[in-house]
Backbone as CSV, one residue per row, in Angstrom:
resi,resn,N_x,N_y,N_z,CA_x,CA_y,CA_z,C_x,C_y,C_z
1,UNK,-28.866,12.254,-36.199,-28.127,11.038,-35.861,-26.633,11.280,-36.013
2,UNK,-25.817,10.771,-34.966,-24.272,11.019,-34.831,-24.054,10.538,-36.394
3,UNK,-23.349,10.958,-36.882,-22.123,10.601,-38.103,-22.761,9.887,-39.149
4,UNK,-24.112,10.279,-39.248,-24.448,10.258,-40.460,-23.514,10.515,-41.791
5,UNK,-24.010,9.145,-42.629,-23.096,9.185,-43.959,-24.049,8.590,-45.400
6,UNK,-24.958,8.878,-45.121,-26.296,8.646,-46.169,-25.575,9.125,-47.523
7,UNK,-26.355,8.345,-48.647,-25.969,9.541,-50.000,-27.065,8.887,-50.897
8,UNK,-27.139,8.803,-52.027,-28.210,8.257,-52.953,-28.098,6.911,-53.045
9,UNK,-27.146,6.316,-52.326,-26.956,4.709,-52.671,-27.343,3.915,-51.503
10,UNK,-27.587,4.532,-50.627,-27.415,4.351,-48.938,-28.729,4.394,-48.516
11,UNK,-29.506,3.220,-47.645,-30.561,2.499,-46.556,-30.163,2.642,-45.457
12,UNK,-30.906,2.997,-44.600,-30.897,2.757,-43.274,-32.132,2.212,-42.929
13,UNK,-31.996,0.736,-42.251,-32.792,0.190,-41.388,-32.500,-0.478,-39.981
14,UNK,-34.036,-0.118,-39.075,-33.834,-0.059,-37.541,-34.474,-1.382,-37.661
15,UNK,-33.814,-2.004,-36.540,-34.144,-3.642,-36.054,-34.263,-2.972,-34.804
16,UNK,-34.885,-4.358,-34.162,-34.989,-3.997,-32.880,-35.905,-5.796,-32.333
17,UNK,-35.620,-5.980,-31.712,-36.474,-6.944,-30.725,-36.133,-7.381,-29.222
18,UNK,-36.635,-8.830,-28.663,-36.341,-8.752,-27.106,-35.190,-9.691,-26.807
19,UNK,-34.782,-10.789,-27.597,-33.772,-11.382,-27.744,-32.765,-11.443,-29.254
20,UNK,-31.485,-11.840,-28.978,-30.833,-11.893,-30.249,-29.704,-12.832,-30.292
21,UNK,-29.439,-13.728,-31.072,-28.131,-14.334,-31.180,-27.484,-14.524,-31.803
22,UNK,-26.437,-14.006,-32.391,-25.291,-13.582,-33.683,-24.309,-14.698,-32.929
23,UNK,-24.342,-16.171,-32.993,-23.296,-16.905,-32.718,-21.644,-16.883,-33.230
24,UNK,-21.156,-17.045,-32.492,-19.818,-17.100,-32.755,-19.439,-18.644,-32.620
25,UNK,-18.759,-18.646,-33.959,-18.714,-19.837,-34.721,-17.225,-20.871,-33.766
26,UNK,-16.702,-19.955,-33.093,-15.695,-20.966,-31.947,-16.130,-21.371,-30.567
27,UNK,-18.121,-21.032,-30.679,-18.603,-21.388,-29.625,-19.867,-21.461,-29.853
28,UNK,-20.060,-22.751,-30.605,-21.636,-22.658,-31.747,-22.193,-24.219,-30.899
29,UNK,-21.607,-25.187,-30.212,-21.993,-26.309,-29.560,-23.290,-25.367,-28.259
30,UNK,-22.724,-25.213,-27.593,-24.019,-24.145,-26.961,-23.376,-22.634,-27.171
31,UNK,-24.219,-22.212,-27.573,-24.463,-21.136,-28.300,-23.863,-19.746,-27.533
32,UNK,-22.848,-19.098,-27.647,-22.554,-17.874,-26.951,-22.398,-16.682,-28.247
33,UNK,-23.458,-15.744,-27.986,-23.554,-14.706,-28.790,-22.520,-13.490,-29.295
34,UNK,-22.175,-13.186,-30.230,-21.393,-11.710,-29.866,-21.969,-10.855,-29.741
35,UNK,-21.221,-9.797,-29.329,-21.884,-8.507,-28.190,-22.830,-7.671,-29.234
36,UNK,-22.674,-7.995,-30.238,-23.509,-7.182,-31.378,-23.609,-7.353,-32.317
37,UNK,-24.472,-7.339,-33.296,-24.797,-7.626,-34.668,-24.255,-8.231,-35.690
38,UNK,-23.551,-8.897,-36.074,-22.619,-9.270,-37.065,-22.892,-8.635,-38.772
39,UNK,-21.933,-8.545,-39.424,-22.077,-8.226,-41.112,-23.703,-9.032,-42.001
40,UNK,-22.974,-10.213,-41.483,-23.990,-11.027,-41.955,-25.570,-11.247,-41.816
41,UNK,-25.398,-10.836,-40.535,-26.519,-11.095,-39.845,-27.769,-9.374,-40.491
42,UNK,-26.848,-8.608,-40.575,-27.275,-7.096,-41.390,-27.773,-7.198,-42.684
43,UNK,-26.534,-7.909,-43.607,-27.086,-7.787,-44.678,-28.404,-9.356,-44.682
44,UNK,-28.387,-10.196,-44.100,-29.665,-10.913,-44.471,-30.798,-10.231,-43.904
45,UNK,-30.769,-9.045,-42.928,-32.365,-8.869,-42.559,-32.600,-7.854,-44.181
46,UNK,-31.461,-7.419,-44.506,-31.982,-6.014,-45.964,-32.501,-7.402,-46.519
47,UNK,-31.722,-8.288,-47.222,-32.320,-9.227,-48.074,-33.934,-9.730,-47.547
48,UNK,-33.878,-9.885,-46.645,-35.251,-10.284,-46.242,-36.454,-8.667,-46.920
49,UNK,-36.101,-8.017,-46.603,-37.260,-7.103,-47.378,-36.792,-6.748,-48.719
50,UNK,-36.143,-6.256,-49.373,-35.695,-6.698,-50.902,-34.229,-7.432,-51.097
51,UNK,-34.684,-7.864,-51.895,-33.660,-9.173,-53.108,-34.164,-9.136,-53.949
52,UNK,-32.816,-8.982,-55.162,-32.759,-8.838,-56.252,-31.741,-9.575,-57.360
53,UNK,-31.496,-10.172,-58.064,-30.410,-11.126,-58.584,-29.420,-9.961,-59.029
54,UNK,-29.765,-8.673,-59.421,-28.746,-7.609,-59.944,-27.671,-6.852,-59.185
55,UNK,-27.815,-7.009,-57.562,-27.053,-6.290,-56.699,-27.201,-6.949,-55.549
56,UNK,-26.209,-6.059,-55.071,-26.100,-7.128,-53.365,-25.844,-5.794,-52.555
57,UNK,-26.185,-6.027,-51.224,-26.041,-5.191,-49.864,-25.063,-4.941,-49.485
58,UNK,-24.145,-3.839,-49.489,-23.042,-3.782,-49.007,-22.993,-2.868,-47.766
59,UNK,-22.832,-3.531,-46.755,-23.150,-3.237,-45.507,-22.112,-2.639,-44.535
60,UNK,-22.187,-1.286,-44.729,-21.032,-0.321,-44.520,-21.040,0.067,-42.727
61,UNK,-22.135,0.152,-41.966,-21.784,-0.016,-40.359,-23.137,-0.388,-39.746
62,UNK,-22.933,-0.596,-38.624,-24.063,-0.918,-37.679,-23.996,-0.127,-36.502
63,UNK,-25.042,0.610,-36.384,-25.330,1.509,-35.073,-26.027,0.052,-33.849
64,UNK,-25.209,0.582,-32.808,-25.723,-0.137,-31.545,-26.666,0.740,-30.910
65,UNK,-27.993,0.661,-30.569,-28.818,1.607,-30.449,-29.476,1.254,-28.467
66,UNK,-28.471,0.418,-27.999,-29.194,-0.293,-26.774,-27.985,-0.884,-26.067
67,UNK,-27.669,-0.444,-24.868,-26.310,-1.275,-23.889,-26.340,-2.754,-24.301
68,UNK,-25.231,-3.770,-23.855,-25.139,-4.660,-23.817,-25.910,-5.440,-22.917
69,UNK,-26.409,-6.092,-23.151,-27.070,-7.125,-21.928,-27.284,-8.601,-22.222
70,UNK,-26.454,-9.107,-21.688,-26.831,-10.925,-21.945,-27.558,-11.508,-21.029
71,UNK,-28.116,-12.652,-21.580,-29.032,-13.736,-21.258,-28.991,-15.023,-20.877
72,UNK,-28.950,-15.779,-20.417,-28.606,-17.105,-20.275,-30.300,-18.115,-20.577
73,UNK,-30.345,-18.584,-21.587,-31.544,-19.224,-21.430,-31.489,-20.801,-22.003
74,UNK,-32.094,-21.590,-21.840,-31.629,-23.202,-22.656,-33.256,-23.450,-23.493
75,UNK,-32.731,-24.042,-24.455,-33.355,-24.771,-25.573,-33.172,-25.459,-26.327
76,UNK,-34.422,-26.650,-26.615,-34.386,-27.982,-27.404,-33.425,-27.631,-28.578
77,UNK,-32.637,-28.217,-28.828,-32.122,-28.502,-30.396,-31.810,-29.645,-30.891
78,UNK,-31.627,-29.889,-31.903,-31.740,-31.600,-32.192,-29.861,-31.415,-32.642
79,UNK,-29.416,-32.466,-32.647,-27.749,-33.299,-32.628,-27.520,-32.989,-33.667
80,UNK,-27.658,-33.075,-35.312,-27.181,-32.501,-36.358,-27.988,-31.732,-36.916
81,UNK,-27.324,-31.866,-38.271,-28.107,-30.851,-39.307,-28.839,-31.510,-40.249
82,UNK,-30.138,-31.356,-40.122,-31.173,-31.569,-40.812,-30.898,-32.182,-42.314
83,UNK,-31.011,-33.780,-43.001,-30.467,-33.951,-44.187,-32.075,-33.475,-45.320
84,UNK,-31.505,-34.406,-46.233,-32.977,-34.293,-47.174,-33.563,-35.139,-46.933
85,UNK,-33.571,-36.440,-46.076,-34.617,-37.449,-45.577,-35.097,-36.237,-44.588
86,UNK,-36.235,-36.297,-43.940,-37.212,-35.556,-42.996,-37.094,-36.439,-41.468
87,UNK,-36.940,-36.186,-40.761,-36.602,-36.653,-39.074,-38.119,-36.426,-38.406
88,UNK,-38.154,-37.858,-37.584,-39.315,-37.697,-36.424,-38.411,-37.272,-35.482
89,UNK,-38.351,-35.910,-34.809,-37.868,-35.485,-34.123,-37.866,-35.879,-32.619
90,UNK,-39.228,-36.126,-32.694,-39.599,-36.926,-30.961,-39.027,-38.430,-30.852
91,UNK,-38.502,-38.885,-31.440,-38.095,-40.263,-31.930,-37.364,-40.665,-30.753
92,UNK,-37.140,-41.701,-30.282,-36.690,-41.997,-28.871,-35.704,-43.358,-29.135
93,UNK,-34.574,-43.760,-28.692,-33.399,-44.585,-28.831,-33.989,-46.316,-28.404
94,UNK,-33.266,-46.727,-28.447,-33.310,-47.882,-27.249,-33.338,-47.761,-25.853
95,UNK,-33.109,-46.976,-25.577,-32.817,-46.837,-23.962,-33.721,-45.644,-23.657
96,UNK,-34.867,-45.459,-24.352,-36.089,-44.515,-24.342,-35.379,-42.841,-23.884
97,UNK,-34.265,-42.296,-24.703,-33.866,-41.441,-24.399,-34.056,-40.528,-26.165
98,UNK,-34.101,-39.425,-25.971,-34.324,-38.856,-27.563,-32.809,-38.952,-28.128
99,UNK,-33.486,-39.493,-29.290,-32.324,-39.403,-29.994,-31.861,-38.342,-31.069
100,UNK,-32.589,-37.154,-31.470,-32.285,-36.130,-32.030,-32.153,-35.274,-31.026
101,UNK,-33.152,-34.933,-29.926,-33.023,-33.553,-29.516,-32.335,-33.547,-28.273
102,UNK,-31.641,-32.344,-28.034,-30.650,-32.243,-26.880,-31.162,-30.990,-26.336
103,UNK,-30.922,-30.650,-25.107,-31.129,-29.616,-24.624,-29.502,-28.192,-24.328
104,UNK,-29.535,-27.695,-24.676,-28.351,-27.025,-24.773,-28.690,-25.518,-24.438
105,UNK,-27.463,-24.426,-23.422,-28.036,-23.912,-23.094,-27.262,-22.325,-23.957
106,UNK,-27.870,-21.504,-24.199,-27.635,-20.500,-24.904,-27.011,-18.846,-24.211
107,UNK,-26.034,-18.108,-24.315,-26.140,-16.937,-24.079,-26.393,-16.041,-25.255
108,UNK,-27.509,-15.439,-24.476,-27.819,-14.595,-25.919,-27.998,-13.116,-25.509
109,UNK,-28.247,-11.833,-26.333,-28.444,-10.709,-26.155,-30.201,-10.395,-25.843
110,UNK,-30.063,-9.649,-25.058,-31.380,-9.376,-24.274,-31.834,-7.903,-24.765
111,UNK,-33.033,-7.876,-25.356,-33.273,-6.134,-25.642,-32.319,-5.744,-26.450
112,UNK,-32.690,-5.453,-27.590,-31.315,-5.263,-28.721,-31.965,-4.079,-29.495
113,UNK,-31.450,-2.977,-30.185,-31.494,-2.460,-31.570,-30.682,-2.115,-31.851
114,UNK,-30.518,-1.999,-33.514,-29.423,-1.408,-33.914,-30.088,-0.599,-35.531
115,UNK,-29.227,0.351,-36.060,-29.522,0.809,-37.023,-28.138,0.456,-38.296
116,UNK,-29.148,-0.634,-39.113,-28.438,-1.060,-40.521,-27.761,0.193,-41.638
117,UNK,-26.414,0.495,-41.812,-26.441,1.152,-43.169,-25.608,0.601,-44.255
118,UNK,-26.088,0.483,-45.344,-25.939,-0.501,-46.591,-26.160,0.425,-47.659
119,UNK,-24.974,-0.102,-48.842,-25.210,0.756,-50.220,-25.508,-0.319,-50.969
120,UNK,-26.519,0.058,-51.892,-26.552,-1.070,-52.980,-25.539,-1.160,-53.825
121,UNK,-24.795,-1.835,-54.319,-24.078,-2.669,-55.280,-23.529,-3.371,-56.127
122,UNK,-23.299,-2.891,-57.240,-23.621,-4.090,-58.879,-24.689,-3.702,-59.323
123,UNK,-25.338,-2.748,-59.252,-26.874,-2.795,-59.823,-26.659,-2.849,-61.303
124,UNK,-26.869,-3.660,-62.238,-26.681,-3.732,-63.688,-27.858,-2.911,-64.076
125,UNK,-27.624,-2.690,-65.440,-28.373,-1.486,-66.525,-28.280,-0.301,-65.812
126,UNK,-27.195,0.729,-65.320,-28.097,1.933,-64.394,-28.765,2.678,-65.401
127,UNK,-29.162,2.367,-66.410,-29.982,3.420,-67.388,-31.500,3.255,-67.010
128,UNK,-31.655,1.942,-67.126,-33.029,1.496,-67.234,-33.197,1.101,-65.392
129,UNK,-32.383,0.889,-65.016,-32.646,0.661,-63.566,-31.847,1.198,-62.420
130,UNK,-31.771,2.459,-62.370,-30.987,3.091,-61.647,-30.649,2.551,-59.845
131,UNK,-29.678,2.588,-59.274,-29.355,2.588,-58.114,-30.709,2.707,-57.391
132,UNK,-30.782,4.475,-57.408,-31.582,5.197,-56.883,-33.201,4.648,-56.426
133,UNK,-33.416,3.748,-57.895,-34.427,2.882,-58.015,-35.067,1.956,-56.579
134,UNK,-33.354,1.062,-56.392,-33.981,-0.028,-55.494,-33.459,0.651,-53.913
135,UNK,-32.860,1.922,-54.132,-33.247,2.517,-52.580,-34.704,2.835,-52.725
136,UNK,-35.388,3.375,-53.602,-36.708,3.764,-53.397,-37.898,2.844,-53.001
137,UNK,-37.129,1.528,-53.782,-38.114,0.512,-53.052,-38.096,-0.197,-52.364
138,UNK,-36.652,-0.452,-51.580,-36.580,-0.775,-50.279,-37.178,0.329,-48.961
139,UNK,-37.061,1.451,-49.419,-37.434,2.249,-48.360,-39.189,2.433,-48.277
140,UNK,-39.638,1.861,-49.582,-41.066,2.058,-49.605,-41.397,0.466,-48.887
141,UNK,-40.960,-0.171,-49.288,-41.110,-1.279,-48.702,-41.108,-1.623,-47.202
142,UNK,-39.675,-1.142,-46.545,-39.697,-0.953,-44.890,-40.641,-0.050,-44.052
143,UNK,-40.545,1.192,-45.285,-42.243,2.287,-44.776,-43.829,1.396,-44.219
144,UNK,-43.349,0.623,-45.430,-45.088,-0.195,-44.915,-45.066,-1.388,-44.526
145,UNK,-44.374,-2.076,-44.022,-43.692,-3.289,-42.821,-43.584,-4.681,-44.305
146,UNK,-43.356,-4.161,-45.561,-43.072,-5.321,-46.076,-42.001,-6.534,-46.190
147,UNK,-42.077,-6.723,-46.577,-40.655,-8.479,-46.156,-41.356,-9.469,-46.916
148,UNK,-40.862,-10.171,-48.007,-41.068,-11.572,-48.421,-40.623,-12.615,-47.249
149,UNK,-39.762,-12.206,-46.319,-39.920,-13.379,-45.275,-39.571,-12.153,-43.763
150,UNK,-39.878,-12.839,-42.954,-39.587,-12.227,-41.286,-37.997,-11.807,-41.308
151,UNK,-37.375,-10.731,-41.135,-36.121,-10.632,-40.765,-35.942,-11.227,-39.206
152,UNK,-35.126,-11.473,-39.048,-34.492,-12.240,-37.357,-33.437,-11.855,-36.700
153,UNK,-33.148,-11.922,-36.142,-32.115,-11.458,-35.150,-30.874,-12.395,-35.180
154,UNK,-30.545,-13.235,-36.149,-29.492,-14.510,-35.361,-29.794,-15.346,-36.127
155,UNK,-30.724,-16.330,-35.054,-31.165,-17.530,-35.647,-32.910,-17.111,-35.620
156,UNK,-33.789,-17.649,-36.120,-35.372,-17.808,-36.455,-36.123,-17.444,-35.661
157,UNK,-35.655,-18.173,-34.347,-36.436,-18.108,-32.711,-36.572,-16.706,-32.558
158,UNK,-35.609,-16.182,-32.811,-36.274,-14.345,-32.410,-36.128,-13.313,-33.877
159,UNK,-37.390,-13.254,-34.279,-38.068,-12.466,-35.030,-37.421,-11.148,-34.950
160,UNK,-37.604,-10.526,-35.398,-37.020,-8.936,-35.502,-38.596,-7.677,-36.240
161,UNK,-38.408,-6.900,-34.976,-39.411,-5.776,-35.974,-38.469,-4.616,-36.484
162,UNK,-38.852,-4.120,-37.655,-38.132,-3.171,-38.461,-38.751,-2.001,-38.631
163,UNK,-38.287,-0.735,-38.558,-39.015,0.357,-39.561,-38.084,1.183,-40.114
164,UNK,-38.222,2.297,-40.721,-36.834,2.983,-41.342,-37.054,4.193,-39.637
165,UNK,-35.494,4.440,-39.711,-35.162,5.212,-38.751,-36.026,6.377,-38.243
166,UNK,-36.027,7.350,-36.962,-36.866,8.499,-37.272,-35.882,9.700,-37.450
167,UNK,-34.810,9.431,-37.264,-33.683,10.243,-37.107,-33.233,10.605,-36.191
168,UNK,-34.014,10.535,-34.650,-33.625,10.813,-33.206,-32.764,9.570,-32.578
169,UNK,-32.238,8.751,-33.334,-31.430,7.668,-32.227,-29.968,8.245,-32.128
170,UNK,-29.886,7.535,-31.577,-28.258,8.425,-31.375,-27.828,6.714,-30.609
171,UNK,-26.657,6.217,-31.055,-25.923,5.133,-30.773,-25.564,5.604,-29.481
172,UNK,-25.044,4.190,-28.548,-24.705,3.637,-27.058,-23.287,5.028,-27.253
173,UNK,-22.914,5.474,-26.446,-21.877,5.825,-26.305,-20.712,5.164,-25.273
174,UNK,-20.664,4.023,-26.182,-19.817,2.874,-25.260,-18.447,2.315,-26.284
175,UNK,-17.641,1.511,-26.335,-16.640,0.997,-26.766,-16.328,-0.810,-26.271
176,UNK,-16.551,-1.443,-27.260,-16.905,-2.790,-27.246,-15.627,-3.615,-27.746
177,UNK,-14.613,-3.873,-26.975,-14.095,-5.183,-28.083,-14.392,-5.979,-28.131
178,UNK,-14.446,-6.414,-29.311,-14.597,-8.030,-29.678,-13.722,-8.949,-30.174
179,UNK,-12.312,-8.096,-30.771,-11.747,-9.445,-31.371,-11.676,-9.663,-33.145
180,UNK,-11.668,-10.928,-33.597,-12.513,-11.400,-34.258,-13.507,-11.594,-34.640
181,UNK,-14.510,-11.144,-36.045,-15.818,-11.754,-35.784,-16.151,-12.074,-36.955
182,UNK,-17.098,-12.644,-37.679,-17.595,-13.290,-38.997,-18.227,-12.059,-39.567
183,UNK,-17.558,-11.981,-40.737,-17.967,-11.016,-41.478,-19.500,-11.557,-42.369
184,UNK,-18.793,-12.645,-43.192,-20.156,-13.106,-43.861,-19.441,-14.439,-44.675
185,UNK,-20.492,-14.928,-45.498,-20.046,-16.070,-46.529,-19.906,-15.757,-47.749
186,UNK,-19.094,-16.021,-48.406,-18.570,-15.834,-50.102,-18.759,-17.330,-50.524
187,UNK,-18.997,-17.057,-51.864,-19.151,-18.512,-52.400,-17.884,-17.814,-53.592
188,UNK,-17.135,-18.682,-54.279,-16.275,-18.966,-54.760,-17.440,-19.254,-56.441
189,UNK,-16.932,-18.994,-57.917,-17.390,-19.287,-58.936,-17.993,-20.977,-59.344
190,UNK,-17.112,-22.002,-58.183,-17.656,-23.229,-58.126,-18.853,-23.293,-57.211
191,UNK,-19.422,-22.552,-56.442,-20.434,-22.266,-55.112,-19.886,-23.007,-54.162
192,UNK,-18.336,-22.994,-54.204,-17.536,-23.851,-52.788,-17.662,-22.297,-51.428
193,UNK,-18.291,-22.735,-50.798,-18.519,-21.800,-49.493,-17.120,-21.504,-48.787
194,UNK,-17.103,-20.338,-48.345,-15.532,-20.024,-47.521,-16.056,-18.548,-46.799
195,UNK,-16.009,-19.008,-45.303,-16.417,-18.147,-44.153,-14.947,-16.884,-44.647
196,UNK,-15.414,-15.859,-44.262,-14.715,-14.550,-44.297,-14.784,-14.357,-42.906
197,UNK,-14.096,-13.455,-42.187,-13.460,-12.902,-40.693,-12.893,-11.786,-40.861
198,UNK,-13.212,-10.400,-39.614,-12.157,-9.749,-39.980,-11.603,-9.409,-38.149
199,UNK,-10.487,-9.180,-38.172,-9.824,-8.741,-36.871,-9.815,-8.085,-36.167
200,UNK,-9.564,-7.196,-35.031,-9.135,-6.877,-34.332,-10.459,-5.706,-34.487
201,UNK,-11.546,-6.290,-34.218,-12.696,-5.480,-34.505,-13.109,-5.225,-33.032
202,UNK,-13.791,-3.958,-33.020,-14.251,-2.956,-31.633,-15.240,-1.898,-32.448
203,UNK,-16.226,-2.086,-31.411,-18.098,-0.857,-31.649,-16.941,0.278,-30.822
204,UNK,-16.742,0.832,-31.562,-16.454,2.284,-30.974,-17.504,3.273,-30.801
205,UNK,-17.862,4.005,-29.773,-18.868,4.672,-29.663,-20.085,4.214,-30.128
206,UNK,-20.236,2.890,-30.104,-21.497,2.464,-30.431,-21.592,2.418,-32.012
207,UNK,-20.198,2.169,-32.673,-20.568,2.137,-33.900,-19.879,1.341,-34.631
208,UNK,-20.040,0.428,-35.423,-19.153,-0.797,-35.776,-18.824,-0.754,-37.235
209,UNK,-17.793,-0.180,-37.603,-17.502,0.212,-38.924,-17.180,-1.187,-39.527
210,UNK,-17.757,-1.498,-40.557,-17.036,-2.915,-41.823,-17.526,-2.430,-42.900
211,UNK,-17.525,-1.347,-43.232,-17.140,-0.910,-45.312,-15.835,-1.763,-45.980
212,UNK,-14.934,-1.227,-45.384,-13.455,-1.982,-45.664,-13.412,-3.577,-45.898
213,UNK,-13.739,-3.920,-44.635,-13.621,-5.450,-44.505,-14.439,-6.281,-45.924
214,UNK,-15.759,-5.242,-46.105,-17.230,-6.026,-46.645,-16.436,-6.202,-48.313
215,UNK,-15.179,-5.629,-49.087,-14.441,-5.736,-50.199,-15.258,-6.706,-50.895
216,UNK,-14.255,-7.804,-50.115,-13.774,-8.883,-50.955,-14.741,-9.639,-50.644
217,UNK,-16.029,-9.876,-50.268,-17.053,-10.521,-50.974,-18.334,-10.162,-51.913
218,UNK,-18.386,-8.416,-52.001,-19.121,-7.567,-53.098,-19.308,-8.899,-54.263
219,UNK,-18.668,-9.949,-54.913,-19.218,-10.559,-55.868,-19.377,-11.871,-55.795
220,UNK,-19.881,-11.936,-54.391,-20.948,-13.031,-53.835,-22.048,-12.463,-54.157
221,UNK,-23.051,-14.407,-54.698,-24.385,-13.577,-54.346,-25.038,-14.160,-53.227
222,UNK,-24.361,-14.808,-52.168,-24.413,-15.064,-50.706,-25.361,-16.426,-50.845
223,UNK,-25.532,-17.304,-52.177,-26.284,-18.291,-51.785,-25.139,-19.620,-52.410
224,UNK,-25.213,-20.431,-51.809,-24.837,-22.193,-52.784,-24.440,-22.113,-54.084
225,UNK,-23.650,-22.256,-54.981,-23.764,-22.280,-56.231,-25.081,-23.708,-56.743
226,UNK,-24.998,-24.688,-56.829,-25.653,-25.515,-56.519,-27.371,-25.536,-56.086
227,UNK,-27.626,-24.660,-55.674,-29.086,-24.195,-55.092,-29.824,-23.029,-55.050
228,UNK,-28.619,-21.641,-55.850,-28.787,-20.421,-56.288,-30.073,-20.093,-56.848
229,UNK,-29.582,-21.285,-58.425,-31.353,-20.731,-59.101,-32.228,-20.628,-58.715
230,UNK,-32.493,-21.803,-58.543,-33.975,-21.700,-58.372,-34.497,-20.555,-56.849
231,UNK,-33.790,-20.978,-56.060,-34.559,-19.375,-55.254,-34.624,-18.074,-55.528
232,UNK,-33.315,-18.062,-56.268,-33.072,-16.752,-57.116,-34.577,-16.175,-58.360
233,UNK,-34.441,-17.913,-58.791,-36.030,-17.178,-59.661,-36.930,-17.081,-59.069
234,UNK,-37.260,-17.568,-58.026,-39.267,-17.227,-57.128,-38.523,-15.789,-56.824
235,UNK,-37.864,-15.709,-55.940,-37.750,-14.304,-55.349,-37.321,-13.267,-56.478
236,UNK,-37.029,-13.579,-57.619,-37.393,-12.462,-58.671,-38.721,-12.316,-59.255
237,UNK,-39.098,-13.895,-59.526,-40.382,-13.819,-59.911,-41.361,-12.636,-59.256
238,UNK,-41.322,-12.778,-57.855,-41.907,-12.102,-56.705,-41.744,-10.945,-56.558
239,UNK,-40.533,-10.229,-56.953,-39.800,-8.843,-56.877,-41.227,-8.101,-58.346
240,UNK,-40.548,-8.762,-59.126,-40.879,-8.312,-60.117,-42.273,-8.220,-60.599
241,UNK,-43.421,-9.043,-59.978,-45.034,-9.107,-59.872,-45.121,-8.183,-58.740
242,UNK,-44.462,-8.031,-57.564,-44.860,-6.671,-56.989,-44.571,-5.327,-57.393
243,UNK,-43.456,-5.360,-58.236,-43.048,-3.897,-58.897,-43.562,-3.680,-59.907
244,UNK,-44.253,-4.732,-60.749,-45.526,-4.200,-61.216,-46.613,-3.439,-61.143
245,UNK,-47.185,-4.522,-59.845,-48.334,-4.164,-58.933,-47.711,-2.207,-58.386
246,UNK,-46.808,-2.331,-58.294,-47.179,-0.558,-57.276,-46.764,-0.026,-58.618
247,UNK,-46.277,-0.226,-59.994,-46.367,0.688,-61.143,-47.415,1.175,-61.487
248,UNK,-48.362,-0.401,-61.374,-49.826,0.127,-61.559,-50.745,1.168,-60.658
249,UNK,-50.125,1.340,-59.727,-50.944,1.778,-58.722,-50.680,3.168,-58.802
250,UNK,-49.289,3.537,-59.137,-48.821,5.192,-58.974,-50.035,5.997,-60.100
């Protein structure tokens, strides 16, 4: 693989599916995608197969593994954002017209892969729990298609299949600007949310460098302050009854 930069801290995982949409947030009313993968959108598919409260994904580039190709397709979405009362979605106005759902139409990416590379980060105790550790079990984990939830492409609607690389891809040999694009979310020590961006960003040769950019949110732990715990404990709970389970098993 071109420009390989692996070391003992370093994952690589391949996504891949038939649609994708990494919205761009100055064109989120109907939905127009960017040309490729976003930060964010990387480090939540790693989180989707391990999470851990001790470290975070630091998501150093994204291989474009497939030309550009957009889509134009439309779909139901409902007018806001979902509160904590629960919505009859089919629910219809006075004038027998729906009153949640709208039809809105989407450009999205068509036929996509790319190859994730991420160092783990913060790992506390390295005595008792080395780095090395939770590369071993993320990579055992992607080996055998595990995930506590579906990684996605974007938004939900398109699923993502994963495996670890075979080593024969070799990135688009193309050059992409984009601009601007959303790096990811930081929460602040109050869990006050504040979108990150970085500039004058371009896939050069099919390869989209953000080590640099990914800095200054390393001590996020990318959720709510406000709503942290408790997911934080099932999905340790969960970490930690399966890393049992394969202790026992070795």
């Amino acid at each position: 693989m071109k420009g390989k930069i692996m070391n003992n801290n370093t994952v690589q995982l391949k996504v891949w599916g038939e649609f994708a949409c990494f919205t761009r947030p100055d064109l989120k009313v109907e939905r127009m995608t960017y040309p490729c993968m976003t930060p964010s959108a990387a480090r939540g598919a790693l989180d989707c197969i391990l999470w851990k409260p001790e470290f975070t994904w630091h998501v150093q580039r994204i291989l474009v593994l497939k030309p550009v190709k957009f889509y134009s397709l439309k779909r139901n979405e409902i007018n806001s954002k979902q509160g904590d009362d629960p919505i009859f979605v089919d629910e219809v106005d006075v004038r027998g017209k729906p009153k949640y759902r709208a039809q809105r139409n989407s450009i999205v990416l068509k036929d996509v892969a790319y190859i994730i590379e991420a160092a783990v980060h913060g790992a506390k105790s390295p005595v008792k729990n080395p780095t090395r550790k939770y590369v071993e079990m993320f990579n055992r984990r992607a080996r055998s298609g595990q995930c506590w939830r579906r990684p996605y492409l974007g938004t939900r609607e398109f699923a993502a299949e994963f495996s670890l690389p075979d080593g024969y891809e070799e990135p688009i040999a193309e050059d992409i600007p984009i601009g601007s694009m959303f790096l990811d979310m930081w929460y602040d020590e109050e869990g006050v949310p504040m979108p990150k961006f970085f500039y004058d960003v371009s896939v050069r040769q099919g390869v989209l460098e953000c080590a640099k950019e990914y800095e200054q949110i390393l001590s996020s732990n990318h959720l709510p302050g406000h709503i942290a715990e408790y997911p934080k404990q099932l999905i340790n709970e969960f970490n930690l009854a399966e890393e049992a389970s394969e202790e026992e098993c070795q």
